[in-house]
Every structure is written in structure tokens, then in C-alpha cells.
C-alpha positions as CSV (number, residue, x, y, z in Angstrom):
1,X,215.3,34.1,-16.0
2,X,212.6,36.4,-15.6
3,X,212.2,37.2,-11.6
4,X,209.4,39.4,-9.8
5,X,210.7,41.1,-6.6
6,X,207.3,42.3,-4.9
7,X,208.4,44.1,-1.6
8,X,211.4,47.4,-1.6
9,X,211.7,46.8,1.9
10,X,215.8,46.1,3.1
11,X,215.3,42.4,1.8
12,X,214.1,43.1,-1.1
13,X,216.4,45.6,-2.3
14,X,219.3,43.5,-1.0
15,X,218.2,41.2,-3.6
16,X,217.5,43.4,-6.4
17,X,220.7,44.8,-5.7
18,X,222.7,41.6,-5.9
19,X,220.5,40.5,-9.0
20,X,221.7,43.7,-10.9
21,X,224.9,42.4,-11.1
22,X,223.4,39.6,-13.6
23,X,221.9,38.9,-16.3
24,X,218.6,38.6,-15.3
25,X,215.4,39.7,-16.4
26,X,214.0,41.6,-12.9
27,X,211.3,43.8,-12.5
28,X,210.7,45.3,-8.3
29,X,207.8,45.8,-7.6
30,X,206.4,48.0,-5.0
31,X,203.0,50.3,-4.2
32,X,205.2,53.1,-2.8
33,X,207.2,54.6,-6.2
34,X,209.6,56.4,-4.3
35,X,210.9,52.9,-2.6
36,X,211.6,51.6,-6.3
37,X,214.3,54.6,-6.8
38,X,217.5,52.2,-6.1
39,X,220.8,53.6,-5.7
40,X,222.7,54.3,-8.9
41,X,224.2,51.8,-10.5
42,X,221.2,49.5,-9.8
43,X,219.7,48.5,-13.4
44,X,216.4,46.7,-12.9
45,X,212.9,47.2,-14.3
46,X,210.9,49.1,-11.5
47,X,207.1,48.4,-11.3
48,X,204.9,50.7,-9.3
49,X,201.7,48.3,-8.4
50,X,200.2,46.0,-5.6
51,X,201.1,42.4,-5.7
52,X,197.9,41.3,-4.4
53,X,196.2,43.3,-7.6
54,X,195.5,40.7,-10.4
55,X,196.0,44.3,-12.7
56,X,199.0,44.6,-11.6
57,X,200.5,41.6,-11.4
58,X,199.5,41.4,-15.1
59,X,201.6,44.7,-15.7
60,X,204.8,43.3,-14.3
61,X,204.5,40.7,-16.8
62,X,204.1,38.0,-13.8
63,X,202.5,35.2,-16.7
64,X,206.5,35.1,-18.4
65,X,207.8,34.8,-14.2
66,X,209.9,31.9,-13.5
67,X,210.3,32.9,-9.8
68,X,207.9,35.2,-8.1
69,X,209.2,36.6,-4.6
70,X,207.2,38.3,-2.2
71,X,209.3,39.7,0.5
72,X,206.4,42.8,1.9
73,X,206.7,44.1,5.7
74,X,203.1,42.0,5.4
75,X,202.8,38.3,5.9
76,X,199.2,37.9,4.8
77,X,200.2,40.3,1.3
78,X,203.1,38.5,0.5
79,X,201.1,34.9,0.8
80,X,197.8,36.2,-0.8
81,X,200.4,37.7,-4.2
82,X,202.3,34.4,-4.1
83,X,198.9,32.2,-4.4
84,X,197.6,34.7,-7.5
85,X,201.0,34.7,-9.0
86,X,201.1,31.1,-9.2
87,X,197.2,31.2,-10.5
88,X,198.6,33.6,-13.3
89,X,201.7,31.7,-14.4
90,X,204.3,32.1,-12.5
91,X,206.5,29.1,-12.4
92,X,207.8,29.1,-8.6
93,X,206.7,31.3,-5.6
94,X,208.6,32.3,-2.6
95,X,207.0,33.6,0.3
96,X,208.2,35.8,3.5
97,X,206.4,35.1,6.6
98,X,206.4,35.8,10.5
99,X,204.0,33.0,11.8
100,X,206.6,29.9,12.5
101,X,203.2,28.1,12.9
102,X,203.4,27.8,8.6
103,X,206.7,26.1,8.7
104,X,206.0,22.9,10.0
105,X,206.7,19.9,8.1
106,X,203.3,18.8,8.0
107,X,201.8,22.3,6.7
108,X,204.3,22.4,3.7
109,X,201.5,20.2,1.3
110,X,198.6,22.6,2.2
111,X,200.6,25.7,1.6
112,X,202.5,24.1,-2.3
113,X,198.7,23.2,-2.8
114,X,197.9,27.1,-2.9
115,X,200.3,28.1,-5.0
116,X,203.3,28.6,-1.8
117,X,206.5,27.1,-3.1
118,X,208.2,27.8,-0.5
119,X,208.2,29.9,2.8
120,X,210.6,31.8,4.8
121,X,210.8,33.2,7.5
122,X,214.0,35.3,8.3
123,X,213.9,35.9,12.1
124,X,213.7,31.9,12.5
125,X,216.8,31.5,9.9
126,X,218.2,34.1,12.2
127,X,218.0,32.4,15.9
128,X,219.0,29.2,14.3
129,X,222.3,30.8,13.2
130,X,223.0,32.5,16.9
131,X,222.1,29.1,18.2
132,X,225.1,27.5,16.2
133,X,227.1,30.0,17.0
134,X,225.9,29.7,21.1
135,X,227.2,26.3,20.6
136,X,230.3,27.0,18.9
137,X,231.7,30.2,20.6
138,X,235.3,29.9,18.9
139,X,233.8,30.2,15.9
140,X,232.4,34.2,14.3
141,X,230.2,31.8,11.6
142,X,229.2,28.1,11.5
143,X,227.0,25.8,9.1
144,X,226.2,22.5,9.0
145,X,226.5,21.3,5.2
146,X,225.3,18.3,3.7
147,X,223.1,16.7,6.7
148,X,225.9,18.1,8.8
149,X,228.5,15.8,7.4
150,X,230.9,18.8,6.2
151,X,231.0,21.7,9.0
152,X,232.1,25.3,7.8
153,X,233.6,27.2,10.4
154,X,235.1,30.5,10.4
155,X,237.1,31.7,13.1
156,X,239.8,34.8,13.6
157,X,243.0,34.0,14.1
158,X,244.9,35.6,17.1
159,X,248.8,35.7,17.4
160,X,249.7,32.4,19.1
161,X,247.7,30.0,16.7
162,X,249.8,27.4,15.2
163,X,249.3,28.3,11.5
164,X,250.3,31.8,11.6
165,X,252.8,32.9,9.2
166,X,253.0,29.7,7.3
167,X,252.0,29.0,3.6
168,X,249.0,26.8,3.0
169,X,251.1,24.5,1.4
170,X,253.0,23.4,4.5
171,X,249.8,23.3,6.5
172,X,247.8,20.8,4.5
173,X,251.0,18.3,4.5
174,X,250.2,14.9,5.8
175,X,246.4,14.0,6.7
176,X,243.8,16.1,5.3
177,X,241.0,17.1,8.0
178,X,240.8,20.2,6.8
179,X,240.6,22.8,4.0
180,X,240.8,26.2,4.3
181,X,238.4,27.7,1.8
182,X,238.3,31.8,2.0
183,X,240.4,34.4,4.6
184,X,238.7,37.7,5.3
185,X,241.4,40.4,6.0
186,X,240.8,43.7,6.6
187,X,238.4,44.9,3.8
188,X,239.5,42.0,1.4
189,X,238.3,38.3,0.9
190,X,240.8,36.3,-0.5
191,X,240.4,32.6,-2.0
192,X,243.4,31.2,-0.9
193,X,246.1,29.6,-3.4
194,X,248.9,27.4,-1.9
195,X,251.6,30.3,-1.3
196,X,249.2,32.4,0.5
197,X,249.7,32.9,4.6
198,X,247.5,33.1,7.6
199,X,248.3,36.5,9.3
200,X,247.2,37.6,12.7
201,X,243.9,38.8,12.6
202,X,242.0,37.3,9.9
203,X,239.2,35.3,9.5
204,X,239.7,32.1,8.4
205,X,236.7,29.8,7.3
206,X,237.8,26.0,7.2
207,X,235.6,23.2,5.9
208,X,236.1,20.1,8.1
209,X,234.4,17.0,9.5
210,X,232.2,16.6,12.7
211,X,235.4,13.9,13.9
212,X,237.9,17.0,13.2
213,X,235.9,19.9,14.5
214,X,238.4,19.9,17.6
215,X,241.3,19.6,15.9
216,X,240.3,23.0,13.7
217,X,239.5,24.3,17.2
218,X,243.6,23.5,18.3
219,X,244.9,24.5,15.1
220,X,243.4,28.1,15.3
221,X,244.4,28.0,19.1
222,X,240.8,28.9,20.7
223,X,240.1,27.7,24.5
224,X,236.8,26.1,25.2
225,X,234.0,27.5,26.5
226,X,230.6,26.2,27.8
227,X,227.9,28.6,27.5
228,X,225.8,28.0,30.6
229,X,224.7,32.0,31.2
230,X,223.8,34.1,28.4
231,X,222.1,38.0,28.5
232,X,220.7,39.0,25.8
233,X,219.4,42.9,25.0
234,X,216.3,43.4,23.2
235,X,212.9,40.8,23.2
236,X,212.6,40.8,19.7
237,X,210.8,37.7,18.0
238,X,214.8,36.4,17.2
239,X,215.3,36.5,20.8
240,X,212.2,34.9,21.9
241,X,212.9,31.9,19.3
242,X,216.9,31.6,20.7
243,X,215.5,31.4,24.1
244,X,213.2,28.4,22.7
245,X,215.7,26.8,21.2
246,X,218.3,26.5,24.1
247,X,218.2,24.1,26.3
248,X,216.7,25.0,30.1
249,X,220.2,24.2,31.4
250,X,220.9,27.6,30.1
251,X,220.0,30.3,32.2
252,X,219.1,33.2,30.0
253,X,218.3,37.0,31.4
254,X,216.5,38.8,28.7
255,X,216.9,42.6,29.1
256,X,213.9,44.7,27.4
257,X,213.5,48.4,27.4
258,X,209.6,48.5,26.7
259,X,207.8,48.1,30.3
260,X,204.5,46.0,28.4
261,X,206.7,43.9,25.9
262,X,209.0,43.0,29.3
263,X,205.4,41.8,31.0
264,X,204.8,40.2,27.7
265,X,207.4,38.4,27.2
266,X,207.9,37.3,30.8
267,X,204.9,35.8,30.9
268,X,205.5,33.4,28.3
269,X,209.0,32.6,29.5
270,X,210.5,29.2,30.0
271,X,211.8,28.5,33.8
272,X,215.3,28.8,32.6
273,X,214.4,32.3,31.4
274,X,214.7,36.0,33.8
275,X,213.2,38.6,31.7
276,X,213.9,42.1,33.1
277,X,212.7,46.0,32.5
278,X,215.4,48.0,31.3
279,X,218.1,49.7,29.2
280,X,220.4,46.9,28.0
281,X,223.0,49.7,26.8
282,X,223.2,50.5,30.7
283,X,226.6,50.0,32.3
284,X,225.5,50.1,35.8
285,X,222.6,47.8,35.0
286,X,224.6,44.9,33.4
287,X,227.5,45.3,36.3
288,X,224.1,44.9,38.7
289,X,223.0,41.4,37.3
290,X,226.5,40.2,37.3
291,X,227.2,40.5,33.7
292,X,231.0,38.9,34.2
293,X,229.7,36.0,35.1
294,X,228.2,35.7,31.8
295,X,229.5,33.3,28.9
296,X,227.4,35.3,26.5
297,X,226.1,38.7,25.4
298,X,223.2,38.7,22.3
299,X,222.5,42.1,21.7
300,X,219.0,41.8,19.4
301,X,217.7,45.8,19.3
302,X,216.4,47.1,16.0
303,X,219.4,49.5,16.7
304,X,223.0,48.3,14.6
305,X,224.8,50.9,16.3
306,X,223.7,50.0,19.7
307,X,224.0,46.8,19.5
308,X,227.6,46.9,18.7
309,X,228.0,49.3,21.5
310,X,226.6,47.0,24.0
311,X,228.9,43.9,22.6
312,X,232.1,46.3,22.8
313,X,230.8,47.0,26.5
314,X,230.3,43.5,27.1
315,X,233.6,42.5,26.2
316,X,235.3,45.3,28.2
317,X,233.2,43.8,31.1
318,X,234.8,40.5,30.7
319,X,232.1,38.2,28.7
320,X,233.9,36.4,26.3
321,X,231.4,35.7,23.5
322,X,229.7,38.5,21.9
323,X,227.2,38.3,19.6
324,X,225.2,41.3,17.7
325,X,222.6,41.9,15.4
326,X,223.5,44.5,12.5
327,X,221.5,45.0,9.7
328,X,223.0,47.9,8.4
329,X,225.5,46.4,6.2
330,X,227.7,49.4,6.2
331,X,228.5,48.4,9.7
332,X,229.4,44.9,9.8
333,X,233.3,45.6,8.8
334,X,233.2,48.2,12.3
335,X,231.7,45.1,14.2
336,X,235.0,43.0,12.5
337,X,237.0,45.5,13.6
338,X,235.7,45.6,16.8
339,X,236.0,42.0,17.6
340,X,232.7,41.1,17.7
341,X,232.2,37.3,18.0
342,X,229.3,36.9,16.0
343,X,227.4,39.2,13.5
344,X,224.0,38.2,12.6
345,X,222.1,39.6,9.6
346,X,218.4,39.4,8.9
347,X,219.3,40.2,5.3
348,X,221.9,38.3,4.5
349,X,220.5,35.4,6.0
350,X,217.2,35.6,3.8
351,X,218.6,36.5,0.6
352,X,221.2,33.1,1.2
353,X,218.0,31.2,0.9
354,X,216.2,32.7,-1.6
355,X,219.3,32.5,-4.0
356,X,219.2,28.8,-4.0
357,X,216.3,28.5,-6.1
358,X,217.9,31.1,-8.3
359,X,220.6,28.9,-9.3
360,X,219.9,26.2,-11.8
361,X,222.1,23.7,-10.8
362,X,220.8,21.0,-8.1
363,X,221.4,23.2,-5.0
364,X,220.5,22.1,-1.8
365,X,222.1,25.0,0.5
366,X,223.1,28.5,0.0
367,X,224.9,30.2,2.6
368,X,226.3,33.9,2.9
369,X,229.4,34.3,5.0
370,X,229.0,37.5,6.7
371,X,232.5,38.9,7.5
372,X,233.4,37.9,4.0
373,X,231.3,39.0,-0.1
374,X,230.9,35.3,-0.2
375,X,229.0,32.4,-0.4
376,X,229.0,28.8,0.1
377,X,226.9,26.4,-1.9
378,X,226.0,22.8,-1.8
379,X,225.4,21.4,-5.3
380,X,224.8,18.2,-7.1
381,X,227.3,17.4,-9.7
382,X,224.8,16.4,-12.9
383,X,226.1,13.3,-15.2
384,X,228.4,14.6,-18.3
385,X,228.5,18.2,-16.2
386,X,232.1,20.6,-16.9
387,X,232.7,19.3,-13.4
388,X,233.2,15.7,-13.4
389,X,235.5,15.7,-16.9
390,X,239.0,16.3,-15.0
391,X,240.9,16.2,-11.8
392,X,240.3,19.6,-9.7
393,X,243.6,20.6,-10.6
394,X,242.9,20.8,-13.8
395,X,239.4,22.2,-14.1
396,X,240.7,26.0,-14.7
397,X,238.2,26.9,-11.9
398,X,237.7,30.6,-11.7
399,X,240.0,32.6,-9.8
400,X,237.6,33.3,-7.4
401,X,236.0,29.8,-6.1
402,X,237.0,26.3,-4.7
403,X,235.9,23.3,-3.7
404,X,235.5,22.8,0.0
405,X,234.4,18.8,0.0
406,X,232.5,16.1,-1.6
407,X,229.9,13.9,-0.4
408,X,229.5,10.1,-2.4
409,X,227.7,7.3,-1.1
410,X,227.2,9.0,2.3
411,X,231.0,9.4,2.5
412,X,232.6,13.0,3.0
413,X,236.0,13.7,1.3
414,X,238.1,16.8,1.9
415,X,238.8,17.6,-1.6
416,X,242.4,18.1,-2.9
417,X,243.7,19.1,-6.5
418,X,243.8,15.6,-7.1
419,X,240.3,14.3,-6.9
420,X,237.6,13.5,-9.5
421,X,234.2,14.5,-9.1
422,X,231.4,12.0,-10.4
423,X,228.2,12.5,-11.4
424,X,226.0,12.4,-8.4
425,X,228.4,14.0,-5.6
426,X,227.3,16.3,-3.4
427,X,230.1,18.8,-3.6
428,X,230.8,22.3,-0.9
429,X,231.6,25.4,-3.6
430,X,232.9,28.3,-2.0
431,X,233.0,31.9,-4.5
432,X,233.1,35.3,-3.7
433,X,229.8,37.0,-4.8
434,X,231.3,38.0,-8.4
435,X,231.4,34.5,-9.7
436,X,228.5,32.8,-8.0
437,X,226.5,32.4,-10.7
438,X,229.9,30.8,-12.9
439,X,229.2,27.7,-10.4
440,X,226.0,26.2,-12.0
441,X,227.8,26.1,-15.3
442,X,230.0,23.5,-14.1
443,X,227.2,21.8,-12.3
444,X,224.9,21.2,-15.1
């Protein structure tokens, strides 16, 4: 598949980093030359040019593109390259945005009538994964797969949960509710076999059903908690769309260092919603506004560091869900390590979504687990596909993936070695990053 990357910002070298890895025909293309010099070991064609240049685009061979991706610092660029890349040839177009205004249902015809395939819009994608995980504290990462009939959940695991020290054999004895589809331990992600254990510490992503959600919740021994209070650091456009998706009976205080952005943002504020001037990263000023009597602490700063500095002082202050944006990827094993509740990144989250149109199996979600290198995908099992010739068991799956659930006829099935997949099923795949692309050929 030839690709066009147009954009060597952070998401668009995540990508061409994680493309490099396959065989694919990629070319990155950028105005600024010394963006394209990628890290070694990074093997992709590099194209020095403007994708809102008809010349250009020409150059990078954009008439041969079956996916054009414009993923620019600029909204207007990345929209005005995707509508002459599509006038030029290429097959699909994916577009990165900031106005949420584009992403309503009923603006979706207008902008697939200019040549828009399909528009994202990562700081959205990003508040509606803190607002899962505001609504589900137990969990570090949770997604709602197929129409939310299958839930992922991934959790750590602290000393007196019940399925410490046990083979996964023993545990999935008797009814099935669950599966248990990756562990994240230290610096490893494992795809667990039947004689591995749950140890102390991990983090353990389960699939389950909406009816067993509590019973995953018992079985990793995590206490509930209402979020009713939340502080968050930093009045970034993520935090101004998690304060618009909570509901008012949530008080929010939103802490902003920048005196005119505080005004800014605090005249557009909800009821439910305090904004205040100041240092967020400021002991005395979080003890002040009663920061114990928090049930949550979002820090949402441009700054990685800082915000896992002010989650670590959170927690020492007694808030018991933590959650912190860190796009420096480098980081987000320190914010493991560290005990951070939730990690949210910008990156991760956007390239999940992209990927899905990469694959060419019917794929209808593509998640990134960010503790873990891998990824969860929700594909449609096509008739006389690899996939629906034998029982699980005896598929020879790679070492690396498993099947998390199947959806037939609007009924979801936990899957076990045992089961047949039919043409037609909806069906959860979870693989570490190394075999993702080994999933669509048993799909198609």
C-alpha cells in the first residue's frame, strides 16, 4: 500500500515510525527538510514539499496513494491537501483537525463530498478517553468495543486481589465472564498462555461484558469510587471538552497558570465549573482549595514532566484517582512506575484511529493500550477467511495475539479454545505491535 504522511510533527512521525516496521510503500512529507531526518533505523521515503502544492503533491507520487494523511500543526492545510489529494488520485484521505464544529454527524456528507474521508481530531479522542476513565476510576484504560457490548478494561493488580499467584488456568474454571487478554509487567507485555500467573503489580487488561464489569472490579479487588470532585491543571482544549462532557453534578476547579486564558476560559464555564489563576504544580495552592477532598486530579499541561509531578503530588495528598497527560512516550513506563491511574496520549490515541483504515480487513475499531506495545482491534471475520476454518485452539495463532470475544447476531461470547468463528462475527483481537498487521490475514 502506497501511503502519504504530509505533516513531521509528533503524530506524524509516530506514524511513520510505526509504518517502518512494514512493508509499506511511505513517503513523509514535510516543507521543513530537517523535520524529515527520522531517527535511525527509520526506512521511509522522505519528501521535502508543501501538501497544499499541486507540484508537490505530484512529486510524492500522490496519483499511485491509496491513503493520503495529513496530520500538519494547521487545520485549514491539512483539509485544503486532503481535498487536492483526492482531486489528484488518491484513493482515501484522512484529515487532522481542531474545530469539533466539523465532526458532527450531519457535516460528515459535505466534508466526503470535498474529497475528506475522514476527520480527526485528537484532543476530542483524548477527553473522551479521560471521561471513561472519570467513570471507571479502578480501571488505568477502558474501551467500549463493539457498540459497547465487549468492555476492555485494564487495571493493576495490588497484593490482596483474588487472582494473585494463580495460573490462568485455574481462574477461567467454571463460568466464563471474563478473559484476560495481555499483562503489562515491568517493561514487558506478555500474551498470556494458560500456565502464566498474575503477580503483584501488573496490569492486567480483561475483556468482559457490561453485566460482568463488577465482577472484574471484585476479582482485581478495587473499592468503589464516585467521582463527584475533580481538579484539573492546565485549560487546554482537552480540558475544556472533559469539562463539557461531565455531567454538572460534578463540580470541576480548573487551575490555569495564564492570567488571560484563566479569564477566557472562565467566562465560557458551565455552573458546575470554578476556574482559577494559578500554578497547578503548587503545593500550598492545591492544600488551599482542599485538594483531599478531591476524587480526581487531571493534570493537562503541555509539560509531561510536570504533569506526572503534579499526579505523584496529588496522590501523596490523598486524591485517589490520578490522571496525566504525557506525550513524551519515553515517559509513560515512569508514570507506570509511579502509579499513575491513567496516562493519556495525544499520539497514541490518533495514530489508534488512523491505523484502522490501514488494515484491510473489515475493521471497525483500533485501539492502543498505553501501558502496554499493543493494540486491540475489532474485525469482521470475511466468508472462507483463515479464521473461520478451525476451532481457536487449533488456528496456530501467532505467539503474540488472541482473541478477546465475538459478537453474532447481536450476542457477545467470551471466546475459549473451543469456539468457531463464522463468517460475519464481529470478533476483539488483541496483538502486541509486532504482529498487528498478521491479523488481517486471517480476516480476509
Amino acid at each position: 500500500m502506497k501511503i502519504i504522511i504530509a505533516g513531521a510533527g509528533e503524530v506524524g512521525a509516530f506514524l511513520a515510525k510505526l509504518l517502518s516496521q512494514e512493508n509499506q510503500d511511505v513517503v513523509f512529507m514535510d516543507p521543513d527538510e530537517e523535520k524529515l531526518n527520522l531517527p535511525s533505523g527509520i526506512e521511509i521515503m522522505t519528501a521535502a514539499g508543501n501538501p497544499t502544492s499541486i507540484n508537490d503533491l505530484k512529486a510524492a507520487g500522490v496519483k499511485q496513494a491509496e491513503m493520503f494523511i495529513a496530520v500538519t500543526p494547521e487545520e485549514s492545510v491539512n483539509m485544503t491537501a486532503c481535498m487536492l489529494a483526492t482531486n489528484l488520485g488518491a484513493q482515501t484521505t484522512i484529515a487532522r483537525i481542531s474545530n469539533t464544529e466539523y465532526l458532527l454527524p450531519e457535516n460528515r456528507d459535505f466534508f466526503s463530498k470535498l474529497g475528506i474521508d475522514s476527520l480527526i481530531c485528537p484532543e476530542v479522542l483524548a477527553a473522551g478517553e479521560i471521561t471513561s476513565a472519570l467513570k471507571n476510576p479502578w480501571t488505568c484504560q477502558w474501551s467500549e468495543l463493539a457498540a459497547g457490548k465487549l468492555i476492555l478494561a485494564g487495571a493493576k493488580i495490588r497484593e490482596n486481589a483474588a487472582i494473585t499467584g494463580k495460573p490462568l488456568y485455574d481462574l477461567t474454571q467454571g463460568e466464563r465472564f471474563y478473559h484476560i487478554v495481555a499483562i503489562k509487567r515491568d517493561s514487558e507485555t506478555i500474551i498470556p498462555r494458560g500456565v502464566d500467573q498474575i503477580l503483584p503489580g501488573d496490569i492486567v487488561f480483561f475483556t468482559t461484558t457490561p453485566k460482568h464489569v463488577a465482577d472484574v472490579k471484585t476479582l482485581v479487588g478495587k473499592d468503589k469510587l464516585n467521582i463527584n470532585r475533580i481538579t484539573i491543571m492546565g485549560g487546554s482544549r482537552i480540558a475544556a471538552k472533559v469539562c463539557e462532557n461531565l455531567p454538572d453534578s460534578v463540580k470541576i476547579k480548573l487551575i490555569e497558570k495564564d492570567r488571560e486564558k484563566s479569564y477566557r476560559l472562565a467566562e465560557k464555564a458551565r455552573g458546575n465549573v470554578l476556574v482559577l489563576n494559578g500554578d497547578g504544580r503548587n503545593t500550598d495552592l492545591l492544600i488551599r482549595e482542599n485538594i483531599n477532598d478531591c476524587d480526581a486530579f487531571i493534570a493537562l499541561t503541555s509539560n509531561s514532566e510536570a504533569n506526572i509531578l503534579a499526579c505523584v503530588t496529588a496522590k501523596s495528598l490523598g486524591v485517589p484517582k490520578t490522571v496525566a497527560e504525557v506525550e513524551n512516550t519515553d515517559y509513560i513506563q515512569m508514570a507506570d512506575k509511579l502509579d499513575i491511574g491513567t496516562v493519556i496520549n495525544k499520539k497514541l490515541i490518533a495514530v489508534s484511529h488512523i491505523y484502522q483504515f490501514l488494515l484491510k480487513a473489515d475493521v471497525s475499531t483500533v485501539k492502543s493500550m498505553t501501558f502496554a506495545n499493543a493494540e486491540v482491534a475489532e474485525l469482521v471475520a470475511r466468508p472462507h477467511s483463515a479464521i473461520t476454518r478451525k476451532p481457536v485452539k487449533e488456528l496456530n495463532l501467532p505467539q503474540g495475539m488472541t482473541l478477546g470475544g465475538r459478537i453474532r447476531d447481536g450476542a457477545v461470547t467470551i471466546i475459549d479454545g473451543d469456539a468457531r468463528i463464522e463468517a460475519g462475527d464481529h470478533v476483539v483481537v488483541f496483538c502486541l505491535d509486532a504482529v498487528m498487521r498478521k491479523i488481517a490475514d486471517y480476516f480476509n
